[in-house]
C-alpha positions as CSV (number, residue, x, y, z in Angstrom):
1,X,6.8,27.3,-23.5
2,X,9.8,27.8,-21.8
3,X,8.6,27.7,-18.3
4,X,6.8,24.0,-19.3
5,X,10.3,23.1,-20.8
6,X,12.1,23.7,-17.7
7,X,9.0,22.1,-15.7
8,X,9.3,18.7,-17.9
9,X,13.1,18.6,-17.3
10,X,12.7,18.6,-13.9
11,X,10.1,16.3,-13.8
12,X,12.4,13.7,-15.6
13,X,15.3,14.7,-13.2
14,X,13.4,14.5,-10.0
15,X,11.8,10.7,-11.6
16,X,16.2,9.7,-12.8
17,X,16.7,10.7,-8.5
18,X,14.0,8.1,-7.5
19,X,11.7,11.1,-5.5
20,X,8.2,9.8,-5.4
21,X,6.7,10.1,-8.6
22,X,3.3,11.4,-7.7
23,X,5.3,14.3,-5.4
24,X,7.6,15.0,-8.1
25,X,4.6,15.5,-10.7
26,X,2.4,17.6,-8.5
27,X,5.4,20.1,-6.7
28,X,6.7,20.3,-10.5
29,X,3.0,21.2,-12.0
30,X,1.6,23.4,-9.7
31,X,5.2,25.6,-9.7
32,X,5.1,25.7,-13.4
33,X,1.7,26.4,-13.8
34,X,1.9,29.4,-11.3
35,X,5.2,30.7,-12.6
36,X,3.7,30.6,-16.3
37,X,0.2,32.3,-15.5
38,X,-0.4,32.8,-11.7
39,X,0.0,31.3,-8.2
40,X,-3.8,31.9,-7.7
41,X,-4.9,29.8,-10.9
42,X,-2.5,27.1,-9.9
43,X,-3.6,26.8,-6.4
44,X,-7.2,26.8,-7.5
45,X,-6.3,24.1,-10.3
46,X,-4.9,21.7,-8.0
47,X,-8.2,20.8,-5.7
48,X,-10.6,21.5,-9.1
49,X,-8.4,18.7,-11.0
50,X,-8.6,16.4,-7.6
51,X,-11.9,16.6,-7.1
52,X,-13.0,15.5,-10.5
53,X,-10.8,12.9,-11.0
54,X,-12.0,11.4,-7.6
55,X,-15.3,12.2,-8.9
56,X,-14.5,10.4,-12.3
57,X,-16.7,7.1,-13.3
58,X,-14.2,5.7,-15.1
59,X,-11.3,5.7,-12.2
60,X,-13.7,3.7,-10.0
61,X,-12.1,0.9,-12.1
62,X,-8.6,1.3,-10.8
63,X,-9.5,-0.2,-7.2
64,X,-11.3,-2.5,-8.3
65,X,-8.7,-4.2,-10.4
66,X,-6.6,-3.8,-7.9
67,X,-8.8,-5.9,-6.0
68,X,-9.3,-8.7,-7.7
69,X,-5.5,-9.0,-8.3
70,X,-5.0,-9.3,-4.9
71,X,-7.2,-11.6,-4.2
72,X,-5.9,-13.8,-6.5
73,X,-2.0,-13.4,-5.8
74,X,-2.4,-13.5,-2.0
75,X,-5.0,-16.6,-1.9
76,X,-2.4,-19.4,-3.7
77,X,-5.3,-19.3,-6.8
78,X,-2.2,-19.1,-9.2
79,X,-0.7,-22.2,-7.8
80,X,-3.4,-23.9,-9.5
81,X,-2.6,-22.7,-12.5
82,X,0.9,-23.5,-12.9
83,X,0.0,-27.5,-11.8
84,X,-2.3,-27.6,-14.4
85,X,0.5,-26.2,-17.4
86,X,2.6,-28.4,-16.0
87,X,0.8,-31.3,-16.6
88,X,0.5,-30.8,-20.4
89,X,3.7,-28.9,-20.9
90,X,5.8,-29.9,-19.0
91,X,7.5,-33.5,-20.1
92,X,8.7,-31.4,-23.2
93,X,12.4,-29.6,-23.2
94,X,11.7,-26.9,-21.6
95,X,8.6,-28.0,-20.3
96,X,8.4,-26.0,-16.8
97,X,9.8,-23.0,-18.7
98,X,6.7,-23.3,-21.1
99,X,4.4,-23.9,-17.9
100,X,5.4,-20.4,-15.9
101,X,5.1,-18.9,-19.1
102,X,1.4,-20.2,-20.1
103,X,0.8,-19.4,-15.7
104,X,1.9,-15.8,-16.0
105,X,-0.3,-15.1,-19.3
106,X,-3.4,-16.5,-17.2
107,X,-2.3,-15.1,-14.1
108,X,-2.5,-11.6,-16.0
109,X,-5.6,-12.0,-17.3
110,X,-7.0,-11.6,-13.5
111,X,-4.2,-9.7,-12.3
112,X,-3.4,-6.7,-14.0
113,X,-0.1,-5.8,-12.4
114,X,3.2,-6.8,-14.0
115,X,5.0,-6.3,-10.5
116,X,2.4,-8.7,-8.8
117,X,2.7,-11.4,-11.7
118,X,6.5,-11.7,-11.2
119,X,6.8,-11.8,-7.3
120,X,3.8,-14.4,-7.5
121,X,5.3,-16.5,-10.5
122,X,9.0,-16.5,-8.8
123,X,7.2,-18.1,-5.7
124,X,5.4,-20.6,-7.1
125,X,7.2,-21.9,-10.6
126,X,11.1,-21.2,-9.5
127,X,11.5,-24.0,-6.6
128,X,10.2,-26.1,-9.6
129,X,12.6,-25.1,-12.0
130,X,15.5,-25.1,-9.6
131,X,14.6,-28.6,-8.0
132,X,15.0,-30.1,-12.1
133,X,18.4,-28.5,-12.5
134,X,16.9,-25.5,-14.9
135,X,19.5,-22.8,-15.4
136,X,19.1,-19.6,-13.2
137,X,19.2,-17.7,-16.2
138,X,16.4,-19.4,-18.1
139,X,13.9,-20.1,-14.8
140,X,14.5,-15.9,-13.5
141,X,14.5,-14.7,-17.2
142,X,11.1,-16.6,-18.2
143,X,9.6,-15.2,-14.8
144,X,10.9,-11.7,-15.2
145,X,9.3,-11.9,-19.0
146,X,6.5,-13.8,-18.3
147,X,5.1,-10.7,-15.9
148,X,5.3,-8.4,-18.3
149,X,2.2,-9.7,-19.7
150,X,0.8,-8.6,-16.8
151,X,0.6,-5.3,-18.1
152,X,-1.0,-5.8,-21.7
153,X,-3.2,-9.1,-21.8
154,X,-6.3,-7.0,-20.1
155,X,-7.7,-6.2,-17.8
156,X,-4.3,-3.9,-17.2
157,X,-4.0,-0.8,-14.7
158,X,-1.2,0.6,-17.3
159,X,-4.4,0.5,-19.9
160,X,-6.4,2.1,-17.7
161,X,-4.0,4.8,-16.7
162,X,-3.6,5.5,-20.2
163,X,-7.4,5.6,-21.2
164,X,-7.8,8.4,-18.4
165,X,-5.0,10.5,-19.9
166,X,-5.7,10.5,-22.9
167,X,-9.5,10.4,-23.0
168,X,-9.3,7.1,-25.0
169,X,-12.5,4.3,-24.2
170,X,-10.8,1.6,-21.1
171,X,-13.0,-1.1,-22.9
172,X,-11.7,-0.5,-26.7
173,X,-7.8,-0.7,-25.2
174,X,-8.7,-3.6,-22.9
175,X,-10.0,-5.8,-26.2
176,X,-7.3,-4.4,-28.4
177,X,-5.0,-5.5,-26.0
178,X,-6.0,-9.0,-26.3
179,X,-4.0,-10.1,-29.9
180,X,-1.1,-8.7,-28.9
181,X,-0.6,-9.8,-25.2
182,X,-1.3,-13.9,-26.9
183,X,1.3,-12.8,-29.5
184,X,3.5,-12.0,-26.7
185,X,2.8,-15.4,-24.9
186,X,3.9,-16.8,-28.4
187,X,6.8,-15.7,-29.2
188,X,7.7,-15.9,-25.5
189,X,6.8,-19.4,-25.9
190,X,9.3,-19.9,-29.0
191,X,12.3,-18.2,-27.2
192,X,11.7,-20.4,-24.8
193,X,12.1,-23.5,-27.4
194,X,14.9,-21.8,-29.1
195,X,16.6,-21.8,-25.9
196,X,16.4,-25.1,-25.1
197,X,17.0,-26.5,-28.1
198,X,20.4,-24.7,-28.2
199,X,21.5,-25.4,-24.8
200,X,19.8,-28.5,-23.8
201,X,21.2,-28.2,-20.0
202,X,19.7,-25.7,-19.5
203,X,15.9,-27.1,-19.7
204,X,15.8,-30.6,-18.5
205,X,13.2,-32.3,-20.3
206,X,10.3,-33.3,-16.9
207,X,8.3,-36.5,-16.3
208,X,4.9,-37.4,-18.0
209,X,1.8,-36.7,-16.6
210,X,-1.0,-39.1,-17.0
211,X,-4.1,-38.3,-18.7
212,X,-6.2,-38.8,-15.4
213,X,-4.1,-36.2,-13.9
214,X,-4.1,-34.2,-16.4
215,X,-7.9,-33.7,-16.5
216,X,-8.2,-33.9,-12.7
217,X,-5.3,-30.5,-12.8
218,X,-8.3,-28.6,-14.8
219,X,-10.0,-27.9,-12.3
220,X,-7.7,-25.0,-11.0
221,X,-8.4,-23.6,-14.0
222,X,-11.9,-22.8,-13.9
223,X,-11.6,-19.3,-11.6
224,X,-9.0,-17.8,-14.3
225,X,-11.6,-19.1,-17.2
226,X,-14.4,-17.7,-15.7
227,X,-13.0,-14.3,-14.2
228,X,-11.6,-13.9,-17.8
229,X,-14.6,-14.9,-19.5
230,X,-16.7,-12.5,-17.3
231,X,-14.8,-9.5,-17.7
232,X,-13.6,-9.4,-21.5
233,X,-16.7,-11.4,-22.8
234,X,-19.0,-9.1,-21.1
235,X,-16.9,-5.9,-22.5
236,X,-17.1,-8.0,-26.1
237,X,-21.0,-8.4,-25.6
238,X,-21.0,-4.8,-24.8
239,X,-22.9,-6.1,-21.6
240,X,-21.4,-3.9,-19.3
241,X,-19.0,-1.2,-18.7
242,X,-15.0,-1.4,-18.1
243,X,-16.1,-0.2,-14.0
244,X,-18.9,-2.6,-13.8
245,X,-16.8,-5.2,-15.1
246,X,-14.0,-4.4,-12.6
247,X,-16.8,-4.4,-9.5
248,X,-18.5,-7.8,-10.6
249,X,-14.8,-8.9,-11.3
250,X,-13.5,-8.0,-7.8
251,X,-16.9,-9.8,-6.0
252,X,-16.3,-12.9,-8.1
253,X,-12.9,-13.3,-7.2
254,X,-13.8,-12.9,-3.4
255,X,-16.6,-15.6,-4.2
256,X,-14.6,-17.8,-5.6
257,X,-11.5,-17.9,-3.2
258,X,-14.2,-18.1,-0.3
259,X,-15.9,-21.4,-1.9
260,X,-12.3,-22.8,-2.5
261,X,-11.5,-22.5,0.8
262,X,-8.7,-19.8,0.0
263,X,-10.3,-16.5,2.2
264,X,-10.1,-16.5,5.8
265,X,-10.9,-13.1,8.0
266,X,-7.1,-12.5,8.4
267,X,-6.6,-12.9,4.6
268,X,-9.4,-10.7,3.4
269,X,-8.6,-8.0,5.7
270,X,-4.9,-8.0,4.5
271,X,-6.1,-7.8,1.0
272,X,-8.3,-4.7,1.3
273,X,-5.0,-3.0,3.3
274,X,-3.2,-3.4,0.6
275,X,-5.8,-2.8,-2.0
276,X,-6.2,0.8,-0.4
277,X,-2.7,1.5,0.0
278,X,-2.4,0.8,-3.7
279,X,-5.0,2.5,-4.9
280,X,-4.3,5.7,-3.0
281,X,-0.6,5.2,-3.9
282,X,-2.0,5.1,-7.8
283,X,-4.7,7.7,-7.1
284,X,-2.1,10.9,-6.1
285,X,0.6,9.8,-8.9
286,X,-2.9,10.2,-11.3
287,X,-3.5,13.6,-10.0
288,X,0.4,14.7,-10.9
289,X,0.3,13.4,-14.0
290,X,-3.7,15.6,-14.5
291,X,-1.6,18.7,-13.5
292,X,1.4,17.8,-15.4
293,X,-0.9,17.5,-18.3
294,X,-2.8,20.7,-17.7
295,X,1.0,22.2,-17.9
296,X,2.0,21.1,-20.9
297,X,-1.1,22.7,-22.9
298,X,-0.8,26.1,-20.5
299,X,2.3,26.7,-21.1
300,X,2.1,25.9,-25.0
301,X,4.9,23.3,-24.2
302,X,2.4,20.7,-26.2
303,X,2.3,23.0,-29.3
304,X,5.2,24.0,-29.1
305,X,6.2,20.5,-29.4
306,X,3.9,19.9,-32.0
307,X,5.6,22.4,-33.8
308,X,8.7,21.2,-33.6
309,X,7.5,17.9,-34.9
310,X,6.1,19.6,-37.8
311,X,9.4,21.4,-38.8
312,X,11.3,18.2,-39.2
313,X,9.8,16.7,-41.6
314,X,8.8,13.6,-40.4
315,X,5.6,11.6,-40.1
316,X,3.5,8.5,-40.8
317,X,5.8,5.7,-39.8
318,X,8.7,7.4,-39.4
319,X,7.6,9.5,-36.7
320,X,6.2,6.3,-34.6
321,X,9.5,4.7,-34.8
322,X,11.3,8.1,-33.4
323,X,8.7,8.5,-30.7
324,X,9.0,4.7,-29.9
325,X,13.0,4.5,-30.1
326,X,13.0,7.6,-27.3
327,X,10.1,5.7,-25.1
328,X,12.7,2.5,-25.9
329,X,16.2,4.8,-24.4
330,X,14.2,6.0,-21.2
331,X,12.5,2.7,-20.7
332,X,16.5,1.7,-20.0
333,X,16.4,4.2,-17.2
334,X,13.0,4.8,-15.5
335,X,9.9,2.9,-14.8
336,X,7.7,2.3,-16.9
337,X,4.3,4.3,-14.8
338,X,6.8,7.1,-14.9
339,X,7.5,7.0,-18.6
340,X,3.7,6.9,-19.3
341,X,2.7,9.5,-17.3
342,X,5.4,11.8,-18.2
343,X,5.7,11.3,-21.4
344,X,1.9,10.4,-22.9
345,X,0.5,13.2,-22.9
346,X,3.2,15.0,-24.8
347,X,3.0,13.0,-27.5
348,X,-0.8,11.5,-27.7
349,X,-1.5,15.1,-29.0
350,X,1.1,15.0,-31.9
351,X,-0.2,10.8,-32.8
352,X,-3.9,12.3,-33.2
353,X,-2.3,15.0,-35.7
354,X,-1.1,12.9,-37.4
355,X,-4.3,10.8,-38.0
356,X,-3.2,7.5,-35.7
357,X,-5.8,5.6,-33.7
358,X,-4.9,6.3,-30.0
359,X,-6.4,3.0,-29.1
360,X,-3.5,1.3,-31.1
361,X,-0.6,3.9,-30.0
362,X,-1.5,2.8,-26.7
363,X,-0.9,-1.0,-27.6
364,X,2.3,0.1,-28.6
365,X,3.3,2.2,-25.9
366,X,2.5,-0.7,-23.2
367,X,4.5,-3.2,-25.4
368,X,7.7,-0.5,-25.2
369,X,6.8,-0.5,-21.7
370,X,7.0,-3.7,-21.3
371,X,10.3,-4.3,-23.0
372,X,11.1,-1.7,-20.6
373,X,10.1,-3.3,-17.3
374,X,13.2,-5.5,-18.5
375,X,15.4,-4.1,-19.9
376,X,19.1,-2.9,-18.0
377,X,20.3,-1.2,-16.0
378,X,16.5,-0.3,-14.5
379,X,14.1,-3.3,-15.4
380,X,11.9,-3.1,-12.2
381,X,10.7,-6.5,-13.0
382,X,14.6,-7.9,-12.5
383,X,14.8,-6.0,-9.3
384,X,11.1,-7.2,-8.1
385,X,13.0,-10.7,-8.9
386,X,15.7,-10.2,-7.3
387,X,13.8,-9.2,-3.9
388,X,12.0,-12.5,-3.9
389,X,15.0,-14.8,-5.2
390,X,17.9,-12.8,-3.2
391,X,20.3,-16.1,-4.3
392,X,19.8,-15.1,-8.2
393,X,22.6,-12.7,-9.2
394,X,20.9,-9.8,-11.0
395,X,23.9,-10.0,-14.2
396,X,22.2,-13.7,-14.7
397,X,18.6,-12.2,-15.0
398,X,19.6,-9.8,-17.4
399,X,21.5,-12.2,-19.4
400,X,18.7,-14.8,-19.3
401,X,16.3,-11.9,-20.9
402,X,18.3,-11.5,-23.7
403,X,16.1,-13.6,-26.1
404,X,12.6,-12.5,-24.4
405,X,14.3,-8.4,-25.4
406,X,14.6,-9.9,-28.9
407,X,11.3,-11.3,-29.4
408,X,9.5,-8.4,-27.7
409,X,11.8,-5.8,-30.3
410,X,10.4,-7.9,-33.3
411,X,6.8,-8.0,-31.7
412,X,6.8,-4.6,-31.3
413,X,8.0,-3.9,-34.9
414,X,5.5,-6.3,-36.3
415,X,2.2,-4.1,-34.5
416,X,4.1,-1.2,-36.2
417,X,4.0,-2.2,-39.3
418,X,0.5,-4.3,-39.0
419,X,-2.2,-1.9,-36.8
420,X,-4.6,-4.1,-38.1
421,X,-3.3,-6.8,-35.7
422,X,-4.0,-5.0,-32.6
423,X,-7.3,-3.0,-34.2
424,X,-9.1,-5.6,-35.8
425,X,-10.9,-7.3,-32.8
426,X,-11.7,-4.2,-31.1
427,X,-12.9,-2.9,-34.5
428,X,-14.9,-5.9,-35.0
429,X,-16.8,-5.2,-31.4
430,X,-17.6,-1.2,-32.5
């Protein structure tokens, strides 16, 4: 226990100094592991734990999401999108605001990163906001909120990462995800109003869009409806499997930029660059986070833990709260992939003895995540921001968040106190 309690501190300490996660994971796993049974086993643990996660069925999903979110980012599809908010949104206070924010939820229903909804969104919705006098606070902090979406309203890598760590079904979290991530867009959606009702300068009110143009901006609509519809209605229909759905995703999104005139030669074979650097990026943090995990249960660090749990007393609700309240304090200092992979698979053990659905603690987790991809001093979705709007002083991101942090806080309580919110669909599909 001691040798995985040393191991997990520096795991944590080597992830605060900004080394590359999925070195930290694996140089940190493979010493404890051999220091608390043998050098031989760990050596022989590392290639065996490899080989069958590259061997896994169900990781043949992450490239493929990957994929398709690409495609969609780097082909202008989004742009689309946001035209067609704007036209029933956006003569309201706060209209563009309420546009990006309706955008981002679509764009990361097809997306699945929340880095790749923000850089995207900031591109296309902020010239907008800027060239109708919206306050830089308001236009970076609906951005910066709006892709955190990217990691709950499914299909989600974050999900998927989970689902192979702790053994939980990829389909189950990607339709239990769904009430919560349009819960999000809501109370996004009211922060929003709030704001601009408080501080009308802030969110100039836009001009009316007819009704002709307002049908005619539908149709850049129809790719996110169907790629949506495809993927979570086939996983409803129990039609196909999370993978398959990622593969027929990933060729339909291809498709669909090609017949829109989007895909060129040039463009595609950016795309799969990118998609493999990605994926292999995502792959080797995935094998650290295997051995880490193999770690915590050889070294007894897990029961140990467990244990420890046990001893104080608490449980039921109370012990959620703990658990989320320290996922809430690191989220303030380390990324959120880190903070899964580290962190998951000590507790997932200790939520299944206590008799929680790990399809629902994984809701939960992504939501703390996502308060945590924007919260300060870290918030890598401010700092993904700031690289694409350089003229956007990072204190006035963090300051336009402020209401988005307080609506996410009272989200998360409310799945707390309600699992039936996030269970009930996912139930109903079973």
């Amino acid at each position: 226990m001691i040798t995985g309690s040393i191991a997990m501190g520096m795991a944590i300490l080597l992830a605060f100094l900004r080394v590359p996660l999925a070195f930290a994971l694996l140089a940190v796993s493979v010493a404890g592991i051999g220091l608390a049974i043998n050098w031989t086993i760990a050596f022989q643990l590392l290639p065996l734990t490899i080989s069958d996660a590259v061997l896994s069925y169900d990781l043949a999903v992450v490239p493929m999401f990957i994929l398709m979110g690409n495609v969609i980012s780097k082909t202008g599809i989004a742009s689309d999108l946001f035209r067609a908010a704007y036209a029933f949104v956006g003569h309201v206070r706060g209209g563009l605001a309420l546009s990006t924010m309706v955008a981002c939820s679509g764009f990361s229903a097809v997306c699945g990163s929340s880095y790749a909804t923000a850089a995207t969104m900031a591109k296309v919705a902020y010239p907008s906001m800027r060239k109708y006098r919206y306050s830089d606070e308001l236009a970076a902090g609906t951005i910066a909120a709006g892709g955190t979406l990217g990691i709950l309203i499914p299909p989600s890598i974050i999900m998927v990462v989970y689902g192979i760590l702790t053994q939980t079904n990829i389909g189950d979290l990607f339709i239990a995800g769904v009430v919560p991530g349009l819960l999000g867009l809501g109370f996004y959606m009211l922060a929003i109003r709030f704001v601009a009702a408080r501080n009308p300068e802030q969110a100039p009110q836009g001009e009316k869009t007819p009704w002709s143009e307002k049908v005619r901006s539908l149709a850049g609509v129809w790719p996110f409806v169907l790629l949506f519809g495809l993927i979570i209605g086939g996983l409803y229909a129990k039609l196909f499997t999370p993978t398959e759905a990622a593969g027929m995703g990933a060729g339909l999104a291809i498709l669909v930029a090609t017949l829109t005139g989007k895909m060129n030669w040039s463009t595609l074979r950016g795309i799969i660059v990118d998609t493999a650097y990605t994926s292999v990026s995502l792959y080797t943090v995935l094998f650290g986070a295997l051995m880490l995990s193999k770690l915590l249960t050889l070294s007894g660090l897990a029961a140990g833990v467990l244990a420890l749990v046990q001893s104080t007393g608490l449980e039921g609700t109370a012990l959620i709260l703990a658990i989320m309240c320290v996922f809430l304090v690191l989220g303030c200092v380390m990324d959120s992939m880190a903070i899964i992979l580290i962190f998951v698979p000590l507790f997932a053990p200790i939520v299944v003895a206590q008799g929680f659905d790990l399809v629902w603690f994984g809701i939960i987790v992504i939501v703390v995540t996502e308060i945590a991809l924007i919260t300060p001093p870290v918030g890598m979705n401010v700092f993904v921001l700031k690289a694409v709007l350089p003229d956007v002083p990072v204190v006035r991101i963090f300051r336009g968040l402020i209401p988005f942090i307080l609506v996410d806080v009272a989200r998360l309580a409310l799945l707390i106190a309600f699992p039936s919110i996030t269970l009930w669909l996912a139930r109903t599909v079973g």
